[in-house]
C-alpha positions in Angstrom: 70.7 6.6 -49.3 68.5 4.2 -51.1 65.7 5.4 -53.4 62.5 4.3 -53.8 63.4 2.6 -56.7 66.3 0.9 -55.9 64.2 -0.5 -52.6 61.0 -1.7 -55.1 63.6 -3.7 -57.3 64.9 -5.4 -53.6 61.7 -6.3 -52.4 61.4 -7.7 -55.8 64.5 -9.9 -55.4 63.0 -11.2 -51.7 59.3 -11.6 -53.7 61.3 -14.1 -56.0 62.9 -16.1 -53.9 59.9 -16.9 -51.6 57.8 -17.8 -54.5 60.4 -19.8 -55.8 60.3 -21.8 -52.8 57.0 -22.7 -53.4 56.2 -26.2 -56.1 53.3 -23.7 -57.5 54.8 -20.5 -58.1 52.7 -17.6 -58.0 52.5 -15.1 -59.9 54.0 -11.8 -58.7 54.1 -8.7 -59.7 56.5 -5.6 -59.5 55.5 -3.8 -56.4 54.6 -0.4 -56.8 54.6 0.9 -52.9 55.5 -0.6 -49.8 52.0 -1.6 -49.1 52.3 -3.6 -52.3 55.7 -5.0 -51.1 54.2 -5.6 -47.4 51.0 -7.2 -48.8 52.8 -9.5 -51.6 55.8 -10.9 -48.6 52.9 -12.2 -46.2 50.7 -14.2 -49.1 53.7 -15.7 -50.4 54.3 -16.9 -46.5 51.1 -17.8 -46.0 51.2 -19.8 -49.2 54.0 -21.3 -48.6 52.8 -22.8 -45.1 49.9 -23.1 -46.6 51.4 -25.5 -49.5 53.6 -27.2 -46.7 50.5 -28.3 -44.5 48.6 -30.1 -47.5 51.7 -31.6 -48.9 52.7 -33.0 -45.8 49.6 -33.8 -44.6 51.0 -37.4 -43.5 53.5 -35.9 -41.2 51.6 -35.1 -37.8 53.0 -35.1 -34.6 53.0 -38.8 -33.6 55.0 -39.2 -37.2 52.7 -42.3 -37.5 53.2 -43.1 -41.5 57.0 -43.3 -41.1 56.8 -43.0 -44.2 60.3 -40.9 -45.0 61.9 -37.6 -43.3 59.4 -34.6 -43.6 61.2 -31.5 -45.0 61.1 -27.8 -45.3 63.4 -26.5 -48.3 66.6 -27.6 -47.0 65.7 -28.6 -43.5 65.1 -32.4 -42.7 63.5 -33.3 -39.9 63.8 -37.1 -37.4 61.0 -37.3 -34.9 59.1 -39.6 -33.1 56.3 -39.2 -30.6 55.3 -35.5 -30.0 58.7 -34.5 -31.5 60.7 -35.4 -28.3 63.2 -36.6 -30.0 63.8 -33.7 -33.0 66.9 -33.8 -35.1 67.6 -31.3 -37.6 69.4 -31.3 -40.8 70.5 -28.5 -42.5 71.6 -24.7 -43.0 72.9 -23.0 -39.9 70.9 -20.0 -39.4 73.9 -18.3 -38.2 76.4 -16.7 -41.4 79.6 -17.4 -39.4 82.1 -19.5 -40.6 84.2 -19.9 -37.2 81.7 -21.7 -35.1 83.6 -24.9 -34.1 83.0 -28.0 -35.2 82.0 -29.5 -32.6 78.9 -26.9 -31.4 75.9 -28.3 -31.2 72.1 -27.0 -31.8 68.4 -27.4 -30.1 65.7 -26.0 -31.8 62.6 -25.0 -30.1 59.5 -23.4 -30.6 59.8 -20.0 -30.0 63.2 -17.5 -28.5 61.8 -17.7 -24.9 61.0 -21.3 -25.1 64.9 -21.6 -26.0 65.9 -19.3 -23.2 63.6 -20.8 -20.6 64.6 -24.8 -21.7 68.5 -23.6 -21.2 67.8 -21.9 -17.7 65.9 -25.2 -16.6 69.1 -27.0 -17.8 71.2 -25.3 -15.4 69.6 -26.4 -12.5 71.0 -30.0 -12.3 74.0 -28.7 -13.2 74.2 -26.2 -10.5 72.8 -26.5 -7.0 73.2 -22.8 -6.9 75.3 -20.2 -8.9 75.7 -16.0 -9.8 74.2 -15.1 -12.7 75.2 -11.7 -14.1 72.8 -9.7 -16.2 73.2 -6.7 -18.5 71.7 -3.2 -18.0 68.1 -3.0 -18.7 68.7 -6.8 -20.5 65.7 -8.4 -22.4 62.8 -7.9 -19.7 61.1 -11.3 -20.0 64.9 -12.6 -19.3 65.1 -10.9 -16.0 61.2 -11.8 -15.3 62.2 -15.5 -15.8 65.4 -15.9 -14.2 63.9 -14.1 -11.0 59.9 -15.9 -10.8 61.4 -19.4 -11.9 65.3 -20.0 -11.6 65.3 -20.3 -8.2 68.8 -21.6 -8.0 70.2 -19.1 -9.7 70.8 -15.3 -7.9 70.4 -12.4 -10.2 72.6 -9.7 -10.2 71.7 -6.5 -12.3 75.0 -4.7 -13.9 74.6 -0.6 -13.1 75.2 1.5 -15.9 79.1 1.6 -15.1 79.5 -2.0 -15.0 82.3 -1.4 -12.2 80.1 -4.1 -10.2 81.5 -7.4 -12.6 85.6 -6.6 -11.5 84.4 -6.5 -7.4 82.5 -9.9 -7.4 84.1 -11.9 -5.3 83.9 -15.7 -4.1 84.1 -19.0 -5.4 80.2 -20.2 -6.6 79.8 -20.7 -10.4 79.1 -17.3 -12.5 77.1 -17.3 -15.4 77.1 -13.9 -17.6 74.0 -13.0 -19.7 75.4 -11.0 -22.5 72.4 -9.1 -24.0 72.1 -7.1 -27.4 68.9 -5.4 -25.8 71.3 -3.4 -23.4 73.0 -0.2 -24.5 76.2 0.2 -26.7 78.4 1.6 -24.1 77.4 -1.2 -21.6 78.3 -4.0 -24.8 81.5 -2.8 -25.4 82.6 -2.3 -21.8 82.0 -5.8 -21.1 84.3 -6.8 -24.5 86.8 -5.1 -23.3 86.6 -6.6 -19.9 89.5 -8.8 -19.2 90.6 -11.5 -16.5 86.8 -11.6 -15.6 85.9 -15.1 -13.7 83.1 -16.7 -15.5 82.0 -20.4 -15.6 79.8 -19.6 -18.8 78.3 -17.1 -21.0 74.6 -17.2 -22.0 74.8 -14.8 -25.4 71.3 -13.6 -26.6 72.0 -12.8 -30.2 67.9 -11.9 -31.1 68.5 -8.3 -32.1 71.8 -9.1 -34.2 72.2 -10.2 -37.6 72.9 -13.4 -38.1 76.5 -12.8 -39.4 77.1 -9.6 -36.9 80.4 -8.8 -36.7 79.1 -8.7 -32.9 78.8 -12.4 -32.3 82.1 -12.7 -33.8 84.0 -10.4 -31.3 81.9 -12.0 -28.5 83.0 -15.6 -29.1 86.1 -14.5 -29.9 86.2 -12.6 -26.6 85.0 -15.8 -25.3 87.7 -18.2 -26.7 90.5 -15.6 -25.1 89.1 -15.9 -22.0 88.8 -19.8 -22.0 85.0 -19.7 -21.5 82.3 -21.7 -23.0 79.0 -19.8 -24.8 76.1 -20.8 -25.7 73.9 -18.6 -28.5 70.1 -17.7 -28.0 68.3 -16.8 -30.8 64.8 -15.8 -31.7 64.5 -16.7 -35.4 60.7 -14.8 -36.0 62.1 -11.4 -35.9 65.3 -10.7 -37.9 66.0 -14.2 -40.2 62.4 -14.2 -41.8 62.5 -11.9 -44.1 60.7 -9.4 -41.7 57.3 -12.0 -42.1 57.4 -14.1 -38.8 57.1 -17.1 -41.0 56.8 -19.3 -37.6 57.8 -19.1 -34.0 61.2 -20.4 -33.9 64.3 -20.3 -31.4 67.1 -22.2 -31.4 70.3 -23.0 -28.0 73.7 -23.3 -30.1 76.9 -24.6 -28.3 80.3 -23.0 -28.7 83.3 -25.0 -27.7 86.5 -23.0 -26.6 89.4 -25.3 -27.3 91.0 -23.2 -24.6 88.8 -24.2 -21.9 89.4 -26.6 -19.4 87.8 -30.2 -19.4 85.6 -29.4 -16.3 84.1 -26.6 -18.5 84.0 -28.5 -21.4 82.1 -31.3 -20.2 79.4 -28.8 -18.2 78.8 -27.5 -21.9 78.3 -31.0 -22.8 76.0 -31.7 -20.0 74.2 -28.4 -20.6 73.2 -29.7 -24.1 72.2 -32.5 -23.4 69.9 -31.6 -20.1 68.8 -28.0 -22.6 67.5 -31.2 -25.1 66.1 -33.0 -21.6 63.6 -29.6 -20.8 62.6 -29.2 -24.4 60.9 -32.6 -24.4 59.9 -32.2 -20.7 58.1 -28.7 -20.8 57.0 -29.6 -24.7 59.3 -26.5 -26.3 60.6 -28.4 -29.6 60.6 -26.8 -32.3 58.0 -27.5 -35.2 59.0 -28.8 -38.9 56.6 -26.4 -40.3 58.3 -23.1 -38.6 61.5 -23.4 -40.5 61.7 -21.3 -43.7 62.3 -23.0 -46.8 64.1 -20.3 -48.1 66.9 -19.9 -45.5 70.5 -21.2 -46.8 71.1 -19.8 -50.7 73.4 -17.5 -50.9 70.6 -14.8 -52.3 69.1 -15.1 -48.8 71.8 -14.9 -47.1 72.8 -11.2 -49.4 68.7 -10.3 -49.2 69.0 -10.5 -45.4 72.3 -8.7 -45.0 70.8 -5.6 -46.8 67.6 -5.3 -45.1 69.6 -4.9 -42.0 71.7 -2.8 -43.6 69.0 -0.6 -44.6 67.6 -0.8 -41.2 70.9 0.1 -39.2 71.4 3.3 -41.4 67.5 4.0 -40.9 68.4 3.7 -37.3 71.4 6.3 -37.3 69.7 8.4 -38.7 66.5 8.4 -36.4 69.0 8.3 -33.3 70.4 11.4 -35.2 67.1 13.3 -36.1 65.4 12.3 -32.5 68.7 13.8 -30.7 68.0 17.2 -32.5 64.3 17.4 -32.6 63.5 16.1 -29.1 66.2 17.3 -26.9 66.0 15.8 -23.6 63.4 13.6 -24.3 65.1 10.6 -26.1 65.6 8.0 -23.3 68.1 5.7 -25.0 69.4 6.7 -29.1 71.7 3.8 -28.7 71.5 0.1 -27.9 73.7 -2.5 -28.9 71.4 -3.8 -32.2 71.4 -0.8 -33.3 67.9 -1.7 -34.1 65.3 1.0 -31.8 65.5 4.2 -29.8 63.4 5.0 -27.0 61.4 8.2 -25.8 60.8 9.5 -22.4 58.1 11.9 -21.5 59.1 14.9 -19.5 56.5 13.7 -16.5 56.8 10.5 -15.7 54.2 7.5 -17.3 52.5 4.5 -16.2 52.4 1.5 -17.9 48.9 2.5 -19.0 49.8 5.6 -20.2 52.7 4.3 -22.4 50.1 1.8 -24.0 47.5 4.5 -24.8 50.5 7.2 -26.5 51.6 4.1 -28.6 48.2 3.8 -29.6 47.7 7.4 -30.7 50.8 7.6 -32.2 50.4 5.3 -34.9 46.7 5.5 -35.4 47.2 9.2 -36.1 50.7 8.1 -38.2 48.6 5.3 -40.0 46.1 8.6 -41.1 48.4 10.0 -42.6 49.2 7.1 -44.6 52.5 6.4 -43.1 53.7 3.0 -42.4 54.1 2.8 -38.5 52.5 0.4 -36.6 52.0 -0.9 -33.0 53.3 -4.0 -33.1 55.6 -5.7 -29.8 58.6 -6.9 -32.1 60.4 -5.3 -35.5 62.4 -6.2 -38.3 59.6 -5.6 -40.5 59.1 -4.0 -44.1 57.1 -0.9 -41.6 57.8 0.8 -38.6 57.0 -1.0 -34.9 56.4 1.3 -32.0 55.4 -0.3 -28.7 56.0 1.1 -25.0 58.5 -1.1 -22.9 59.9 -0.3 -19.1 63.7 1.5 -19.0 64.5 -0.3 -15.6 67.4 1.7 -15.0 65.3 4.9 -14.3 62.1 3.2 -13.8 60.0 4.3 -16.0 58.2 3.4 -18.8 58.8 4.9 -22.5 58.1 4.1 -26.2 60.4 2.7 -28.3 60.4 3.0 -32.3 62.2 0.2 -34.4 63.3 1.5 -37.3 61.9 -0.2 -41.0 63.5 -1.9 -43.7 61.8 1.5 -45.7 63.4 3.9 -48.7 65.7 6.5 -46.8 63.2 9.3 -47.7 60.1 7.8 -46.5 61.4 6.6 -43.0 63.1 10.1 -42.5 59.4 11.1 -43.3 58.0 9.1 -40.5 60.8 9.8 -38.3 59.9 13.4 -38.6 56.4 13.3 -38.1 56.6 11.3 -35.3 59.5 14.0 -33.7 56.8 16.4 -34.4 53.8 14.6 -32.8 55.8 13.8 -29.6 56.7 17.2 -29.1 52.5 19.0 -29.6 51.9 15.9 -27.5 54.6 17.6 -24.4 53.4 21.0 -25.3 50.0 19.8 -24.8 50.4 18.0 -21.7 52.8 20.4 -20.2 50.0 23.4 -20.3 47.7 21.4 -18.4 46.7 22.9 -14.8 47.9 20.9 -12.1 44.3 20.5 -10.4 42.8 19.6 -13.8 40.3 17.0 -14.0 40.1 14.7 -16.5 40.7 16.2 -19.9 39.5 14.9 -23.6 43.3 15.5 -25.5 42.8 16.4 -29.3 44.3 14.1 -31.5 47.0 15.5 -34.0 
């Protein structure tokens, strides 16, 4: 567990090194409550963008002065017109150590615009091919591949994934390996063997950038002599939970193992994924990239917020189990990162907006830290209502908070104990009730 004290003196650590990112250091001071902490973390990032925009005020997007490489900390940036053309310098965002050599990276402006440019990409590489998604994988994923990737024919996984060892003939398969989809359904696939796939698409978004995870999956990958390529969102969990910019980013992984017909489709993949950033204008922009990514005290700061947040996770999944019997839809995913509740009668998509609503305006009362808000990874708790396509129905999910063990147990309680007068209260309505004013909690 992790007093309140021991998390102020953290925050502190991640308040120093974004000011000291900054040629005008601020001056900060010891945060006294997570308000304080919240508040402090998003001026220093507006500063620092701030401080990036009239410093390199030369540097627009036709790089007209040519007058040297535009920077952010230790990112350098090549452009010419529009960015087309962007090359990146510097840190990896990922902490692993094993990528080969010979991977490659495209930045773009945002995780879907990195998902969408590599789907585009596959298109003149296959006429027509299998792709394989996950159970209840990243919803705008599935919403893309089926509205826009015409040539490609979705398959949806069932919960058992007995589906992926029965798929027979010879087209191309493509796998989508997702960390939105449930533990069980992650670690079946790892353990799958002999599977025939032409590539792997991994979306690594929810993970930590150094989860041992990614590891097992490219090493999975490599035994199986097929190529991956890593998604990532970079706005949610390599910020320092402030969304300093929209930021995604297609990373190659060579398998020595793999044949040369694989080998040069991951080639050609690259270099058609860098074709559909330029053509549907996704690259990246030079003043997205945190300046404070790299050093080895981001690199520890960011390995113990998600620390913090995994065991703040656990232990939700843990109190949620006991407090809400039968109404937690899924305790746990792959990340780690959220759970989801289910109402005992089924909601709409409207309904699942309005309980979010109420739930955290009533939490925010209270003067507890949970907010509506459609991502996480933040110093506060994100609830927001999302669709559970395996059952069709839509629920709420609540990320957990990078927030002192006792004050997110707090939260977690309260909001155990608001779901539960909320089903009480809805379950003693009469079934030929009009409309009804509920009483907020």
């Amino acid at each position: 567990m992790e007093t309140v004290e021991a998390y102020l003196a953290r925050k502190r650590e991640e308040l120093e090194l974004l000011n000291s990112s900054l040629r005008d250091p601020l001056t900060i001071r010891f945060p006294r409550s997570v308000a304080e902490v919240i508040e402090q973390k998003f001026h220093l990032a507006s500063a620092l963008k701030a401080e990036h925009a009239l410093h390199d005020w030369a540097q627009t997007e036709t790089a007209w002065t040519h007058s040297g490489r535009p920077r952010s900390g230790p990112f350098e940036f090549k452009y010419d017109y529009q960015r087309a053309d962007l090359e990146v310098t510097g840190p990896s965002f990922y902490a692993l150590e094993n990528l080969p050599s010979r991977s490659r990276t495209v930045y773009t402006a945002s995780g879907m615009a990195a998902i969408s440019a590599l789907l585009m990409a596959t298109a003149p590489v296959f006429s027509e091919a299998d792709i394989v998604t996950m159970p209840n994988s990243y919803g705008e994923t599935t919403e893309l591949i089926d509205g826009h990737a015409t040539h490609l024919r979705r398959v949806e996984l069932g919960a058992t994934l007995a589906e992926i060892t029965k798929f027979s003939g010879s087209g191309p398969r493509i796998l989508v390996l997702d960390s939105c989809t449930t533990a069980g359904a992650f670690e079946a696939i790892l353990k799958c063997a002999q599977l025939r796939l032409d590539l792997i698409l991994f979306d690594t978004t929810c993970f930590s950038s150094g989860s041992g995870r990614i590891l097992r999956a490219l090493s999975w990958a490599r035994s199986a002599a097929t190529p991956i390529i890593l998604l990532r969102s970079h706005t949610k969990l390599d910020s320092l939970g402030v969304e300093y910019g929209r930021l995604g980013s297609v990373v190659s992984a060579p398998c020595p193992r793999a044949e040369d017909a694989k080998q040069q489709l991951l080639e050609t993949l690259m270099t058609e994924t860098r074709n559909a950033v330029r053509l549907f204008g996704g690259a990246a922009l030079p003043a997205h990239f945190p300046p404070y990514v790299g050093s080895p005290a981001y690199r520890s700061l960011t390995n113990k917020r998600v620390a913090a947040m995994l065991l703040n996770s656990r232990r939700m999944a843990h109190c949620i189990s006991a407090q809400l019997p039968g109404l937690a839809a899924e305790l746990h995913f792959a990340h780690g990162l959220y759970v989801t509740l289910a109402s005992a009668k089924a909601l709409d998509e409207n309904q699942a907006r309005e309980i979010v609503a109420e739930l955290c305006a009533d939490l925010r009362r209270r003067g507890l830290p949970l907010r509506h808000a459609g991502s996480f990874g933040f110093d506060f708790g994100a609830a927001e209502w999302s669709k559970d396509r395996i059952r069709d129905r839509y629920v709420v999910r609540i990320a957990a908070a990078d927030l002192p063990t006792s004050l997110w147990g707090e939260i977690v309680a309260a909001v155990g104990a608001w779901w539960k007068a909320r089903e009480r209260r809805v379950g003693r309505r009469p079934q030929n009730a009009g409309t009804v004013t509920e009483v907020t909690l």
